[in-house]
C-alpha positions in Angstrom: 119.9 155.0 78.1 119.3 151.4 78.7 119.6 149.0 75.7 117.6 146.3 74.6 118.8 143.0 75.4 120.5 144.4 78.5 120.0 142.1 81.4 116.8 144.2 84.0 116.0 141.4 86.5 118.3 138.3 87.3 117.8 135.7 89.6 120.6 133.6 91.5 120.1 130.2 92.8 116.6 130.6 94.5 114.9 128.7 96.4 111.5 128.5 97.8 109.8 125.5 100.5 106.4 125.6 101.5 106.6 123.2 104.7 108.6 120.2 103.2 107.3 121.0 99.5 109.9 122.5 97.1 108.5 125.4 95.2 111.9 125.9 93.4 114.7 124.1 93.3 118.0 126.9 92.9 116.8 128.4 90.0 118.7 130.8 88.2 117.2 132.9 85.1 117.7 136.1 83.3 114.9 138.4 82.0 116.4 140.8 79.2 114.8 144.3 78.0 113.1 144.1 74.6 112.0 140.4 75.1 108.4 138.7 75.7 109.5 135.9 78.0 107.4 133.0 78.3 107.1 130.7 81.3 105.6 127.4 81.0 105.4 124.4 83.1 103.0 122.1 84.4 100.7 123.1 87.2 103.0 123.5 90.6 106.0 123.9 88.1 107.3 127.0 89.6 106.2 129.8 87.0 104.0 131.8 89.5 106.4 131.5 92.1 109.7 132.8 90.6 107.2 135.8 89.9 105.4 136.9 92.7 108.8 136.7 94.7 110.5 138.9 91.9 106.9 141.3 92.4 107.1 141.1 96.1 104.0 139.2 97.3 106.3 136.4 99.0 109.5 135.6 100.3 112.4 133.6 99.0 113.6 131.0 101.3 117.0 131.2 100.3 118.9 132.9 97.0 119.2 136.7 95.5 117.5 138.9 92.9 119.2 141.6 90.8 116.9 144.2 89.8 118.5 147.0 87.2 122.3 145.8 89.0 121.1 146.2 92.3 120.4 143.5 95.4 116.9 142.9 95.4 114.5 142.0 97.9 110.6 143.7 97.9 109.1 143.1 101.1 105.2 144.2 99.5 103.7 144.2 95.9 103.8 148.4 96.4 107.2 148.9 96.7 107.7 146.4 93.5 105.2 148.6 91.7 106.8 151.8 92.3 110.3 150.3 91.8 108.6 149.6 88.0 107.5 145.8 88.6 103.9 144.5 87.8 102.2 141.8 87.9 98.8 140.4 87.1 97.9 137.7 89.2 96.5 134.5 87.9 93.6 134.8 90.7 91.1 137.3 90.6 92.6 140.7 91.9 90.2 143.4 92.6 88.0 144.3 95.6 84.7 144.0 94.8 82.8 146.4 96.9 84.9 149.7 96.1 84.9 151.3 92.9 87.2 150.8 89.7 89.1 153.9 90.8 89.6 152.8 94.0 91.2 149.8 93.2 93.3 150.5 90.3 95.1 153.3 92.9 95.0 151.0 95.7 97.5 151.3 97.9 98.4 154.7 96.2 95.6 157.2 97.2 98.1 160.1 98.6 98.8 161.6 95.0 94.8 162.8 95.2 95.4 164.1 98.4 93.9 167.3 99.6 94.6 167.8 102.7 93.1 165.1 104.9 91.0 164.2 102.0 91.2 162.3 98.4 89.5 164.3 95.8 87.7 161.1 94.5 86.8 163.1 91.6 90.6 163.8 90.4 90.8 159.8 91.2 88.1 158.8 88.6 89.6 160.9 86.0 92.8 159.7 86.2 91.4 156.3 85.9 89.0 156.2 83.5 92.0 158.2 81.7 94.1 154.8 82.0 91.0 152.3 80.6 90.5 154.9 77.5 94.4 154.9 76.7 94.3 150.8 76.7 91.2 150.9 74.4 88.6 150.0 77.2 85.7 151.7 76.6 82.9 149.8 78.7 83.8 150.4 82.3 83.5 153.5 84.3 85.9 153.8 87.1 83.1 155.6 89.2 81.4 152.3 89.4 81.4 149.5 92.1 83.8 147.0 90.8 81.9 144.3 91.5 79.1 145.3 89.1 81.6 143.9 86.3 81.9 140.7 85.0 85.0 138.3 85.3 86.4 139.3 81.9 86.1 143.4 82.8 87.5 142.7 86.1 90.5 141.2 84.8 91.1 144.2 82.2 90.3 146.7 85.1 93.7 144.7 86.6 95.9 145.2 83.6 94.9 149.1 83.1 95.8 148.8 87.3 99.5 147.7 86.3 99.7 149.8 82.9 98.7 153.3 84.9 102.3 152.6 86.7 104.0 152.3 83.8 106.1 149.5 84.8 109.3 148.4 83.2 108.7 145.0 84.0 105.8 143.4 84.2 104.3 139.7 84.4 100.8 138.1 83.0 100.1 134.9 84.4 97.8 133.1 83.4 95.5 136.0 82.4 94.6 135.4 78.7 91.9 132.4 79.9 90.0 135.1 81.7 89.6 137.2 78.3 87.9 137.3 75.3 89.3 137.4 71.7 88.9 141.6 71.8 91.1 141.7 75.5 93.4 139.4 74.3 93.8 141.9 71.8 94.3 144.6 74.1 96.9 142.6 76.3 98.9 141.3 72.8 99.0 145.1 71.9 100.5 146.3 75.3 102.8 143.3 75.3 104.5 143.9 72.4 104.5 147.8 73.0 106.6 146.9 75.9 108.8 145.2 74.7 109.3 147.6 71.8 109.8 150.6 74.4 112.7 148.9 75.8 110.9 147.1 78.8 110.3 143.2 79.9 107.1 141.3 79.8 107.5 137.7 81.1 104.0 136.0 80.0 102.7 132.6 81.9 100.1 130.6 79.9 99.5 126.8 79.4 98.2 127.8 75.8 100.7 126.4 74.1 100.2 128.4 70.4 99.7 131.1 72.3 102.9 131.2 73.8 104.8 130.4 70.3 103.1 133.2 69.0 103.4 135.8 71.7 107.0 135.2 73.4 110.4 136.0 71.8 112.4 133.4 74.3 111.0 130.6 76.2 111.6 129.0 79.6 110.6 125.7 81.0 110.2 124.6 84.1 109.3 121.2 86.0 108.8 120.4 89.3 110.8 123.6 90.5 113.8 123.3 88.1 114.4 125.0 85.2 114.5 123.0 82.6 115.9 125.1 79.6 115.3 128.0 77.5 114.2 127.9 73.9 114.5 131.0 71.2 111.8 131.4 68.8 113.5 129.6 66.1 113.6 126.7 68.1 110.3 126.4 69.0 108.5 123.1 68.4 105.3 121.8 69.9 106.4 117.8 71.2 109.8 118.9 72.4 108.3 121.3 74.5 105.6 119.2 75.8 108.7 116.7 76.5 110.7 119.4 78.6 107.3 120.1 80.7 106.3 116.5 81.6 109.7 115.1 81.0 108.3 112.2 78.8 107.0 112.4 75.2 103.4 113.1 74.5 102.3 111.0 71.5 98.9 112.6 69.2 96.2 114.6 71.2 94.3 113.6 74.0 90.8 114.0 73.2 88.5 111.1 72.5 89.1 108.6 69.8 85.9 106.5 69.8 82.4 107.4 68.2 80.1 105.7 71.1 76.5 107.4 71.3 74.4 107.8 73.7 70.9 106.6 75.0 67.6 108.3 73.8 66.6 109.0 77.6 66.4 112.2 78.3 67.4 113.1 81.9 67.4 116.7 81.8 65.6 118.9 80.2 65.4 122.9 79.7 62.2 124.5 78.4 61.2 127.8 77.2 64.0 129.0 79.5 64.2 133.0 80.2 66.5 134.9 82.2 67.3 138.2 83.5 69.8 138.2 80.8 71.3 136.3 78.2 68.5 133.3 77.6 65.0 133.9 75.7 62.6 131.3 75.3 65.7 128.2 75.4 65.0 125.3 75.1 67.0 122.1 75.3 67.6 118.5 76.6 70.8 116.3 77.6 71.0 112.2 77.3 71.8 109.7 79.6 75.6 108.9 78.9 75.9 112.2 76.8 78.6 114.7 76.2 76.7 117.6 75.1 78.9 120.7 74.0 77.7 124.4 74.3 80.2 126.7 72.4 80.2 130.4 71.0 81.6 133.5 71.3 82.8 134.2 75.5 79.3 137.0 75.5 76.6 134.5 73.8 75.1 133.3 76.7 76.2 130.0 77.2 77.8 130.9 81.0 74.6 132.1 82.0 73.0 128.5 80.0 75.1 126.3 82.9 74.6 128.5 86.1 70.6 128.8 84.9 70.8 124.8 84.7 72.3 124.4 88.2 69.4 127.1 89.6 72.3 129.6 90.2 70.7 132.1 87.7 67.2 133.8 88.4 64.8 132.4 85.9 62.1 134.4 85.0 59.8 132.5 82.3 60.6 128.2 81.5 61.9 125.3 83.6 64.6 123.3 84.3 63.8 119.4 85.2 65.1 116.5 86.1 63.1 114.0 83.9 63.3 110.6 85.8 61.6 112.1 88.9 60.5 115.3 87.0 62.0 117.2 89.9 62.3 121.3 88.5 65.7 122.6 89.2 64.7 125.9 90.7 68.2 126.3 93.5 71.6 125.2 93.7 70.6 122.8 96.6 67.9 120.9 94.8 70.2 120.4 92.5 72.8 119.1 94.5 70.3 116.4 96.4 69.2 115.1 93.1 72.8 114.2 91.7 73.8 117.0 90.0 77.6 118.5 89.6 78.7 122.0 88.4 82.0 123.3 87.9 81.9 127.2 87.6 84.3 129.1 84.8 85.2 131.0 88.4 86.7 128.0 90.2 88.2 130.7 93.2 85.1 132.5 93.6 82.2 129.6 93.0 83.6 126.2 93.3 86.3 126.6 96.3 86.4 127.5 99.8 89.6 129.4 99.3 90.9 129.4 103.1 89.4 125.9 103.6 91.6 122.9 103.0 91.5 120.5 100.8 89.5 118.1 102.4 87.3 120.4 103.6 86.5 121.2 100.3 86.1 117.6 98.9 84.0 116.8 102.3 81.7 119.2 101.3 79.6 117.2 99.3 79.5 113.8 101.7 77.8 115.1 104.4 75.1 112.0 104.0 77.9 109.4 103.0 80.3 110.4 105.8 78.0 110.2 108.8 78.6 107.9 111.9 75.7 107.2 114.3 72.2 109.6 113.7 73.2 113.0 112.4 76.6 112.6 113.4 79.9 113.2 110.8 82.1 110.5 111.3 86.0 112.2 111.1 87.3 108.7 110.0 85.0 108.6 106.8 85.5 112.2 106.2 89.4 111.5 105.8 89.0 108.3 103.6 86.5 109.8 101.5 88.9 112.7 101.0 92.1 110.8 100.6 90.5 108.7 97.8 90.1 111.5 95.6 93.5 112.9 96.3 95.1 109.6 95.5 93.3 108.7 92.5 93.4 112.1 91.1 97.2 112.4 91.7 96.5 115.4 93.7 100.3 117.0 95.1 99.8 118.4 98.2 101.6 117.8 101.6 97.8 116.3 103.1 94.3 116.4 103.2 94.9 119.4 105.5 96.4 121.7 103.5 94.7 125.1 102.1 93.6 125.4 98.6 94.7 128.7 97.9 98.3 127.2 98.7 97.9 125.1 95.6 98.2 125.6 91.7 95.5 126.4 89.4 95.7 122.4 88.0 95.5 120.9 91.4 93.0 123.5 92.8 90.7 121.7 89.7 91.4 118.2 90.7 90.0 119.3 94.0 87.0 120.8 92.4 86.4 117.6 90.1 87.2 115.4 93.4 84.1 116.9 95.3 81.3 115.9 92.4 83.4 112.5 91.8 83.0 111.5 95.5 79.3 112.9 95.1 79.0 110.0 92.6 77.0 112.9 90.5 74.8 111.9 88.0 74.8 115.0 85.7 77.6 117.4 85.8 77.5 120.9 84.4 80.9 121.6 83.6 82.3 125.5 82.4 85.6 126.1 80.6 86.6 123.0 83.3 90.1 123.2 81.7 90.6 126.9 81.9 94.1 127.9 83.1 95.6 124.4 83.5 98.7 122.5 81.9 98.6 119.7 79.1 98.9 117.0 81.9 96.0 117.8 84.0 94.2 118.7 80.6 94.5 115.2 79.8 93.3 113.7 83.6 89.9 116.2 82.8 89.2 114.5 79.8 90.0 110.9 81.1 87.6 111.8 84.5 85.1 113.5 81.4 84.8 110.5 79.1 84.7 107.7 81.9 81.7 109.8 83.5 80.3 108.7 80.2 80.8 105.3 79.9 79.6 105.0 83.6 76.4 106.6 82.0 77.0 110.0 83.4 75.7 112.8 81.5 78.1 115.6 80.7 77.4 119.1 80.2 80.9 120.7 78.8 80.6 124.4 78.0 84.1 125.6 76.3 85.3 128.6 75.0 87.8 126.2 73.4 86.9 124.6 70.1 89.3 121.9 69.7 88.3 121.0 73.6 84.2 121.0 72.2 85.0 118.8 68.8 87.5 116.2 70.5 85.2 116.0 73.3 81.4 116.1 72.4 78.9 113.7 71.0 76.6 116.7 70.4 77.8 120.7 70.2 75.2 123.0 70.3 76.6 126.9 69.5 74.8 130.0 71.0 75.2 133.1 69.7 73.0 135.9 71.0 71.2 133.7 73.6 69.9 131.6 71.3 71.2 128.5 69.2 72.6 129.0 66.0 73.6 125.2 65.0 73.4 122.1 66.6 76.2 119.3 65.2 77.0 116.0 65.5 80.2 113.9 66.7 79.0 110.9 63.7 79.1 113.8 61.0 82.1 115.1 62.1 82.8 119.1 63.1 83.4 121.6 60.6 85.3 124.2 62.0 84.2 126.6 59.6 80.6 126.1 59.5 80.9 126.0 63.8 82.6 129.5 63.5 80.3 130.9 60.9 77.8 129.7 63.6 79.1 131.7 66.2 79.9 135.2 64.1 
């Protein structure tokens, strides 16, 4: 019988180089039975690193891991999972054109076996088995995956790793992809863990979160461990210190009360969609930070994509006011100057096995050419290098792949494309999701200089303290519709905003 506090997974000096970048710089940490560990760090710290090598889905370059007192060394995510290690991936991490079934067994079809064929049947029972235990009642595992939304996708991966019952298992950055009722869910099974005797090591850049949720703490920066915490010793600053290695001094929202012009450059009326919107109307300013907040389900997702023409519109219009151009497709939108920045950066707003600069190039096609309807190479470099310079962007070059990169720097590459663009109106959703207190504080920099360059800012947050310390106007949505409109000269009640959104 294994007791808690007994040391399940230790790793030894480990290293890790991607070309001439270090990952992880001989790091050497313990993860106990009984404990919630949390992992923090800025973006590229290390955190997902040490953990997909302890899961299996890469290689160490150089060091050892001592699973349950033995060398070792998983060569694929499978053979972690059966030896009792799971992970949920920051990244989306389902197929989407096979069912719920299918992908929760991936990789693990022969116990449904009969004969040469898998009773599909036996499959879908056992799965939707595994969503009912967890308390998820809304998806059926006979259905195509890809029928679900981002939020059900993400809870079809954690009833995936809890149908193994693992004895370790890591959440990375998974919490930003769920609402207040899977958060729920994922505390629950969390702390059940850790109660049975097993490890949970938990990645977030939510700092309260973390406090609240982890029994120890370890920071890293830059590769290194920088030290572990235990809860008593928890305090907000000094951890911000270890993560940036400097102190960070008050928030880092706005501090000013500047308005905004009475010219209204775009304008939503009587908007209807297939779901979500009825009859909406609404209208954003020149030099305007206008907020959209609410519960994840009221609407306000669908709001952005139906303003960027990504959403079928059935009934209303969209417009650009100055040359009363109607928003009806993505590409209209684009050639009149506007900017959107999905809530599903990997899916929507990246070419995930393009590089960096062909990402950021993407939008300079007219900027970038050379003689007639030629692309000039030169400007395509310079125009990509600018961003990555002035957004502090850590990569090895322009010509390395985005999915090589952390969530923070994958965003800086997302804000680089519409800041090249020079976009006039930018439609931004949850554009801090999933990133650390440093590159927090670049978004809202980028955010409120947009504005005084006159830009007009869309921000649609999840995230109240983001909304209030960033928005001349909010507007909350609950039920599709809008439910209170506030302004940043009358200062935001939180309670009348949340009594607003419930």
């Amino acid at each position: 019988m294994s007791e808690k506090g007994e040391i399940l997974v230790e790793v030894r000096d480990l290293c890790k180089n991607f070309g001439v970048t270090v990952a992880l710089n001989h790091v050497n940490m313990e993860i106990k039975r009984g404990e919630i560990r949390g992992l923090i760090g800025e973006n590229g710290s290390g955190k997902s690193t040490v953990t997909t090598i302890i899961a299996g889905i890469q290689q160490a370059t150089s060091g050892e891991i001592i699973y349950k007192g033995k060398p070792w060394k998983p060569v694929t995510s499978l053979e972690a999972i059966h030896a009792g290690i799971g992970i949920i991936v920051q990244e989306m991490g389902t197929i989407p054109n096979i069912t719920v079934a299918e992908n929760m067994f991936l990789g693990d079809y022969d116990q449904f076996r009969a004969g040469p064929f898998i009773n599909k049947g036996k499959m879908i029972a056992k799965a939707n088995e595994a969503l009912r235990n967890l308390g998820i009642d809304d998806i059926e595992a006979g259905r195509i995956t890809g029928s679900y939304n981002m939020e059900q996708r993400k809870l079809i991966e954690i009833a995936k790793t809890m149908a193994h019952d693992p004895e370790m298992f890591v959440v990375d950055e998974t919490t930003t992809a769920l609402s207040e009722k899977g958060r729920e869910i994922l505390y629950r099974l969390m702390r059940k863990a850790a109660d049975d005797n097993k490890a949970v090591v938990f990645i977030s850049h939510d700092l309260d979160e973390i406090m609240e949720q982890c029994d120890t703490l370890t920071v890293l920066r830059d590769g290194d461990i920088i030290g572990s915490l235990e809860k008593e010793e928890y305090e907000p600053n000094r951890i911000k210190q270890m993560m940036i290695g400097r102190d960070v001094q008050g928030d880092y929202y706005r501090s000013d009360m500047d308005g905004y012009g009475e010219e209204v450059v775009l304008k939503a009326e009587n908007l209807t969609t297939m779901t979500d919107l009825m009859c909406f109307d609404i209208e954003l300013h020149k030099g305007e930070i206008l907020g959209i907040g609410g519960l994840s389900e009221c609407g306000m997702h669908t709001l952005g994509r139906a303003l960027y023409g990504l959403e079928d519109i059935l009934t209303g219009q969209v417009t650009l006011t100055k040359t009363n151009t109607a928003i009806k497709n993505p590409e209209t939108a684009f050639q009149h100057g506007m900017g959107y920045v999905s809530k599903n950066r990997d899916q929507e707003s990246l070419v995930m096995n393009g590089t960096i600069g062909v990402n950021i190039q993407s939008t300079g096609y007219k900027a970038n050419r050379g003689l007639g309807i030629f692309i000039s190479g030169k400007k395509e470099r310079e125009y990509a290098r600018l961003q990555v310079d002035s957004l502090a962007i850590k990569c090895n070059s322009i010509f390395q792949p985005v999915s090589a990169m952390s969530g923070g720097n994958k965003q800086k590459v997302v804000f680089g494309k519409w800041l090249a663009a020079d976009a006039d109106v930018l439609i931004l959703d949850c554009p801090t999701r999933g990133v650390d207190i440093g590159v927090k504080a670049s978004m809202y920099k980028l955010i409120n200089d947009m504005k005084k360059n006159g830009k007009s800012v869309v921000l649609i947050s999840e995230e109240l303290p983001e909304l209030c310390g960033m928005s001349d106007r909010l507007i909350i949505m609950k039920d599709g519709k809008i439910s209170g409109e506030f302004y940043r000269q009358d200062g935001f009640d939180n309670t009348e905003l949340i009594d607003c959104m419930i």
